[in-house]
N, C-alpha and C positions, 0 to 999 in steps of 0.2 A: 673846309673852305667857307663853308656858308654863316657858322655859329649863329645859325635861326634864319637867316636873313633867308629873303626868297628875291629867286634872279629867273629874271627871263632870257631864253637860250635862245638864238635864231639859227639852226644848221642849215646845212645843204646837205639831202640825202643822195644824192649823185654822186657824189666824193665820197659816200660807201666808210667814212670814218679817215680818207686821207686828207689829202692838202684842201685845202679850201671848202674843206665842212663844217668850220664855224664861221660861220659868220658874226654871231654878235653874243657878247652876255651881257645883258642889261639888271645892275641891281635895282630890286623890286618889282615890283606885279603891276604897281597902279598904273590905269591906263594911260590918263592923259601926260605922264612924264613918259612911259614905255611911247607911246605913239611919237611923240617929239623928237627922242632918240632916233626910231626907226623912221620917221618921216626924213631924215639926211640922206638915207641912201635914196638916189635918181628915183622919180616914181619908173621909170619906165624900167627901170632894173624890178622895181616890186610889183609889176605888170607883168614879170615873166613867171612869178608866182603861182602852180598850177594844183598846191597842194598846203594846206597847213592841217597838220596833229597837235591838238593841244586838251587841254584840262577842259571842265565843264565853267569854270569862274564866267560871269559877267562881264571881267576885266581884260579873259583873253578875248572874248567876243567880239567886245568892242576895237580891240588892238587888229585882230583879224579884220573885221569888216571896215576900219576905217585905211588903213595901209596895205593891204593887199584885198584891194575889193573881186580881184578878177577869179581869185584862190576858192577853192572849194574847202568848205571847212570839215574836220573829221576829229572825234571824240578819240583822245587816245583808248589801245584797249585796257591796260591799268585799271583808268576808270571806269568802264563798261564794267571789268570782270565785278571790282567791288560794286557796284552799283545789283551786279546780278548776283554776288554770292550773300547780298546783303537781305537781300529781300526773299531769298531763300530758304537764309538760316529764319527770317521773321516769319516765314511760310512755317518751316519746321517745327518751331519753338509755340505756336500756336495751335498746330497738331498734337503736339505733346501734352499739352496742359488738356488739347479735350481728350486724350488717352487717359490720361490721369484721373480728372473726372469722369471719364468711364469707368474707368478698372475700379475708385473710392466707389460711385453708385452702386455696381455689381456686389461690390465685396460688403457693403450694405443691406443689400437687398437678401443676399447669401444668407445674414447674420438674422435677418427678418423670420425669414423660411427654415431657419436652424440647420441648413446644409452648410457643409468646407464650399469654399471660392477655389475653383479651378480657375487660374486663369487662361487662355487661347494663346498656345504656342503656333507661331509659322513656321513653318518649312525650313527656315533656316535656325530652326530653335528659340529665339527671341519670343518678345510679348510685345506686341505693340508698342508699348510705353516705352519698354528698352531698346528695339529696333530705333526710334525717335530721338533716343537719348544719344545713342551711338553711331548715329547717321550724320553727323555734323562732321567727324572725322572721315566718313565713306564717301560724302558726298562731293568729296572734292578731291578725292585721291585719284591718279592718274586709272586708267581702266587693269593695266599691268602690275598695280601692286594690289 
């Protein structure tokens, strides 16, 4: 349908996916032509407005707060999740590297003192560094698998 294009959707989540839950597909995002659009329909029909879910853009922002001023605004979770799986894996990946440069220092200092480098297995066999590495897959896997 789209072949790149982006369209703003206006449903009604009351009609549950039946008759009268689209309301509107508007191609493109930019505000002040989305607004013009949706400024047609009666403002008092966009007064009964009790809810909008949308993207984080500036351009829905503005679409929300200019047309349904009365609507409480809510981040779809989509975004939220990437938003949190995002800054997780940058959590992880930053753990990692100081694993890494832990285990290189060690296995330095090993070579220093003429002893083998053991490195500290946990409990679940891994090594730090490799738990790290392979945590990107665990960390998002439902709790059941």
């Amino acid at each position: 349908m789209s072949n790149g294009d982006l369209y703003t959707i206006l449903t009604n989540k009351e009609a549950h996916g039946g008759k009268g839950c689209m309301v509107a597909i508007i191609k493109g995002v930019q505000s002040e032509y989305v607004i013009g659009i949706i400024n047609r329909i009666p403002e008092v029909v966009r007064e009964n407005v009790k809810e909008i879910t949308m993207d984080m853009a500036n351009s829905m922002h503005k679409i929300a707060r200019n047309c349904f001023r009365y609507a409480s605004r809510v981040i779809d979770r989509f975004h939220v999740q990437k938003l949190v799986n995002d800054a997780v894996q940058e959590i992880r990946i930053k753990y990692r590297w100081e694993a890494i440069k832990e285990e290189s220092d060690a296995i330095e200092e090993a070579k220093k003192r003429g002893i083998s480098y053991r490195a500290l297995y946990l409990s679940n066999g891994d090594t730090k560094k490799q738990l790290l590495a392979r945590s990107r897959y665990l960390l998002f896997k439902s709790p059941k698998k």
